[in-house]
N, C-alpha and C positions, 0 to 999 in steps of 0.2 A: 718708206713703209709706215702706215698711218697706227696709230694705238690700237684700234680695232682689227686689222689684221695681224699683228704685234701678237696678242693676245690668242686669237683662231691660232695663228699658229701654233705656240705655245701648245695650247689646247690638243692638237693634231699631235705632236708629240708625246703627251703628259702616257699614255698608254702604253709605252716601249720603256716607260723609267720602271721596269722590275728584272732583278734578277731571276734566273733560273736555276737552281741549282744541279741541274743535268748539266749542263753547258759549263757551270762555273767549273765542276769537279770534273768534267772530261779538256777543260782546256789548262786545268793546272797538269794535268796528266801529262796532255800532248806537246807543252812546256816545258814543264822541271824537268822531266825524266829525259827527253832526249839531250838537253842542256849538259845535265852531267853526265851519259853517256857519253858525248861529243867530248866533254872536257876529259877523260878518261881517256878515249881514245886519242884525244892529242898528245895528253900524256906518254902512253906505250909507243906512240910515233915517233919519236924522239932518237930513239936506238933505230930507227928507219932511217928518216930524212927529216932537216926541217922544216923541207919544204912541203913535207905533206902533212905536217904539224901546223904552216902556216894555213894550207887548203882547209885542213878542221877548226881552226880556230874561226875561219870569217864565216864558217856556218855556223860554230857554238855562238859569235855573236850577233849574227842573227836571234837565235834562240835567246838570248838574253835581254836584246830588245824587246821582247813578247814579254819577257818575264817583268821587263819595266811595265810594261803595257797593265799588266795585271796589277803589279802595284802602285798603280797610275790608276786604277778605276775603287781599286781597295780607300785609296786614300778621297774616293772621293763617296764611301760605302755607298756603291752600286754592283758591285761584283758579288756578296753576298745580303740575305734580309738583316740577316744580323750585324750589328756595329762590332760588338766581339768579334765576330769570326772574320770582318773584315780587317782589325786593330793587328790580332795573331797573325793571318796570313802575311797580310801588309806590313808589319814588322819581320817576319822572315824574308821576304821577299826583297825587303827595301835593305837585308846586309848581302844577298845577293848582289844586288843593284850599287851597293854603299852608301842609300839615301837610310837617311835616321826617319820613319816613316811621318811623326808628330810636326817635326820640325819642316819638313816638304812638303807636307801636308796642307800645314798653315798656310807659309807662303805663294803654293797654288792658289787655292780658298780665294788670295788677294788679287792673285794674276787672273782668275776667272771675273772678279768682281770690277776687278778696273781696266780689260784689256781695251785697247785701244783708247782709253784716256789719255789726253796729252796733261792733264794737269795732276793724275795719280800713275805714276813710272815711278818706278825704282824697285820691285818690290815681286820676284819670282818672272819677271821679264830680261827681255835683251838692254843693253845700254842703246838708246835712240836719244837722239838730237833731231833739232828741225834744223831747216835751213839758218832763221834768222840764231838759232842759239848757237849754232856752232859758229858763224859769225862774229858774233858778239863773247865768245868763250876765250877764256885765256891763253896764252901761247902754249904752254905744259896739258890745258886740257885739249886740247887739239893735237897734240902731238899721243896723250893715250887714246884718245877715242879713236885717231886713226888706226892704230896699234891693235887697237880692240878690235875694231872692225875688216882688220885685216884678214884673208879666209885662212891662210897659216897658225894665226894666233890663236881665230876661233875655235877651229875643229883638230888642232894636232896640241897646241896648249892645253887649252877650253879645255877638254874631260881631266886633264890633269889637276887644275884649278877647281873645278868644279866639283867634281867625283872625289879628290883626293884632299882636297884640302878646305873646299867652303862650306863643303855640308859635314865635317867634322866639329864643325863649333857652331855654340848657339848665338840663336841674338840676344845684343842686351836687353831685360825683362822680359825674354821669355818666360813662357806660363812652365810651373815645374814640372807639369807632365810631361811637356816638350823636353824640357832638359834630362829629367831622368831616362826619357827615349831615346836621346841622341849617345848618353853616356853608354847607355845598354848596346845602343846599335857599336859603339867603338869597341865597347868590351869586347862582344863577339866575333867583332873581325878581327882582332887580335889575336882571341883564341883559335876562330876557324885558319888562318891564314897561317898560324904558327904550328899546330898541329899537321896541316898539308907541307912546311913545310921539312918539320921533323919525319914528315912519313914519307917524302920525295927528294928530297932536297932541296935549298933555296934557289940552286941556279935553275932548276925544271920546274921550280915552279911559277918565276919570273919568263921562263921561254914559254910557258903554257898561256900563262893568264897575264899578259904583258899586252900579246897583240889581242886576244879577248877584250881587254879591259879598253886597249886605245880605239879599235875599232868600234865596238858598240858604243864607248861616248862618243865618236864623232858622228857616228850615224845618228844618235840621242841627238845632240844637238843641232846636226842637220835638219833633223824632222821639225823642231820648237822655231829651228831659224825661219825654213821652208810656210813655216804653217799661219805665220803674222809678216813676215815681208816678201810682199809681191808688188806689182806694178799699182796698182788699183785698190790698196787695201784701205782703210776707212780709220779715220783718228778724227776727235774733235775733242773739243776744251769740255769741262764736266758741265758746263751749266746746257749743250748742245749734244752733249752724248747718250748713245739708247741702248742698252742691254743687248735686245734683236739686233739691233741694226749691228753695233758689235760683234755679234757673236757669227751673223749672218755676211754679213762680208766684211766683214776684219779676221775673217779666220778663213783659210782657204781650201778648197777639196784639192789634195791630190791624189790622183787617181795614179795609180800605180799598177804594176803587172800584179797578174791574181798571186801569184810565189809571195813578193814582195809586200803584197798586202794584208796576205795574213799572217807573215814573221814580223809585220810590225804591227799587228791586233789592231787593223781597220781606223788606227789613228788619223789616216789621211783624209776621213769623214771630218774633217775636225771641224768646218763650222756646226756640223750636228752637234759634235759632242761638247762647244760652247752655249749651243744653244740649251744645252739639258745636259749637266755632266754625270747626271744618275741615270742613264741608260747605258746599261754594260758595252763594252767596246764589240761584242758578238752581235750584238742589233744593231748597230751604228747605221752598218749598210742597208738596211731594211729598214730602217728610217727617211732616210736618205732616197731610197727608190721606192718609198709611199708616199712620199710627203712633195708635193709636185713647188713648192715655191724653193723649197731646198735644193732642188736641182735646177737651179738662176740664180747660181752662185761665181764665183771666180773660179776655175778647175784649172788646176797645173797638171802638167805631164814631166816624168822627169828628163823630158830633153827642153823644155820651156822653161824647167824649173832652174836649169844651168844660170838662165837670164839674168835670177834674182841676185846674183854675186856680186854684181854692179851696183846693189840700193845700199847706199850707207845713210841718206839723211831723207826727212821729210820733210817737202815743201808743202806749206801751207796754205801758200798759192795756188798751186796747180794742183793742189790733194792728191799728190802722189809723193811714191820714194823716184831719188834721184841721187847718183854716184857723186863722185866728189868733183867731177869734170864740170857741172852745172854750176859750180862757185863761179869759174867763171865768166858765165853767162850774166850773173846777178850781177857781178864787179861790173861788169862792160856799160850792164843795164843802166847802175849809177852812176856812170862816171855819166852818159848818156844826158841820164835829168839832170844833174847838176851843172852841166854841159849848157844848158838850154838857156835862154836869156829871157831875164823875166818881164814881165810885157803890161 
């Protein structure tokens, strides 16, 4: 994609980055409010069955997915004009969610500015390795990256780690507002979680908001896994890396059933919304179906998207992801050259 169309693009976009505030305030509505509905009624299900406690749970976390959604666009103030009213919402929402808003904030900001770099990782992404680095890595870091990349560790550990314990602490030199955000956000889950559980019990409230909590991280992290590793997706060193070209196929559409995609606030637009992450997650799609080079992207379905569970590294040769079965392909390769007699 040449700088000139780069830019047009850009351009073709720039008109969809405004919030609405009809739209904003009818989907915090059509959100929150069924959210704790739904969590209420798992609750009084309980003296019923758990099994219909479970059935309400996997739609309250649905619902709670949307509500990341929300402070997921908050944190990037596109969901309101105002940066206030985005800071407030998005700090409520984010003890909802268990994200401290300041601090996940940040390290989005970094994940959006460097995605698909291969020489800035670390920093609001998945752990990736290339071919040659896992190679050349040491026997202990080979043993956690498999670990890591394992689907068990990701999506049934992963929200536990994640949700419970990583976005509880700050980094070192964090900026103070960060930190007084993160503390705030602790405080309150303390308070809110200890109060539900003086007014329920602690065993109903772990039966309630246990599978809530594990389900919607694993689907959380399914969607961020889903959305950067696919067959075809785009990495290059930073002195070769482009913004557009990033955001445009290093992020991928998945298109999902119409249920499915607006319990998850149109996320699955997501090279749109790398392309422009101030266009609230309600226009994504309307972006996306006016903007004709957007759609000559990668599109997953979630029976294609099954496939991805196989990519653990990237080869920098073939510019694709590839499972760990491919190691030994490369082994074979060089036993091959060095095989060769030199002439």
């Amino acid at each position: 994609m040449k700088d000139q169309n780069q830019k047009a693009l850009r351009k073709q976009v720039a008109p969809y980055e405004k919030s609405e505030l009809q739209n904003s305030i009818l989907q915090i509505i059509n959100t929150l409010g069924p959210f704790i509905l739904l969590w209420f009624l798992a609750y009084k299900s309980l003296s019923i069955s758990y099994f219909l406690t479970l059935g309400i749970s996997v739609i309250a976390a649905g619902f709670l997915v949307r509500t990341f959604i929300i402070f997921h666009d908050c944190t990037h103030y596109s969901f309101f004009k105002s940066r206030k009213a985005n800071r407030i919402l998005g700090t409520i929402t984010g003890i909802l969610t268990l994200f401290p808003f300041e601090k996940w904030g940040h390290d989005h900001a970094i994940h959006h500015a460097t995605s698909s770099n291969l020489d800035k990782r670390g920093t609001g992404d998945l752990w990736m390795l290339t071919v040659e680095e896992y190679l050349e890595a040491p026997f202990w870091t080979k043993v956690k990256y498999r670990m890591y990349r394992n689907p068990l560790v990701m999506f049934v550990l992963g929200p536990i780690y994640v949700f419970g314990i990583e976005n509880r602490f700050n980094h070192k030199g964090a900026r103070r507002k960060e930190r007084m955000n993160t503390y705030f956000t602790n405080i309150m889950l303390v308070l809110v979680i200890g109060l539900l559980c003086l007014a329920i019990g602690w065993q109903s409230f772990l039966l309630v908001q246990g599978p809530i909590f594990m389900i919607s991280g694993a689907l959380g992290i399914w969607l961020f896994y889903i959305q950067h590793t696919f067959e075809d997706s785009y990495f290059e060193e930073d002195e070769h890396w482009e913004y557009v070209k990033a955001a445009v196929e290093g992020s991928s559409f998945y298109k999902l059933p119409k249920v499915l995609q607006w319990l998850t606030g149109n996320i699955g637009y997501h090279h749109v919304h790398h392309l422009s992450p101030r266009v609230p997650n309600y226009k994504l799609e309307k972006v996306h179906e006016n903007t004709e080079p957007l759609q000559n992207v990668p599109t997953i379905t979630l029976a294609t998207s099954l496939s991805s569970l196989k990519f653990r590294l990237w080869d920098e040769e073939s510019r694709k992801f590839v499972g760990f079965n491919h190691l030994k392909k490369v082994a074979k390769r060089r036993v091959n050259v060095e095989a060769e007699p030199e002439i």
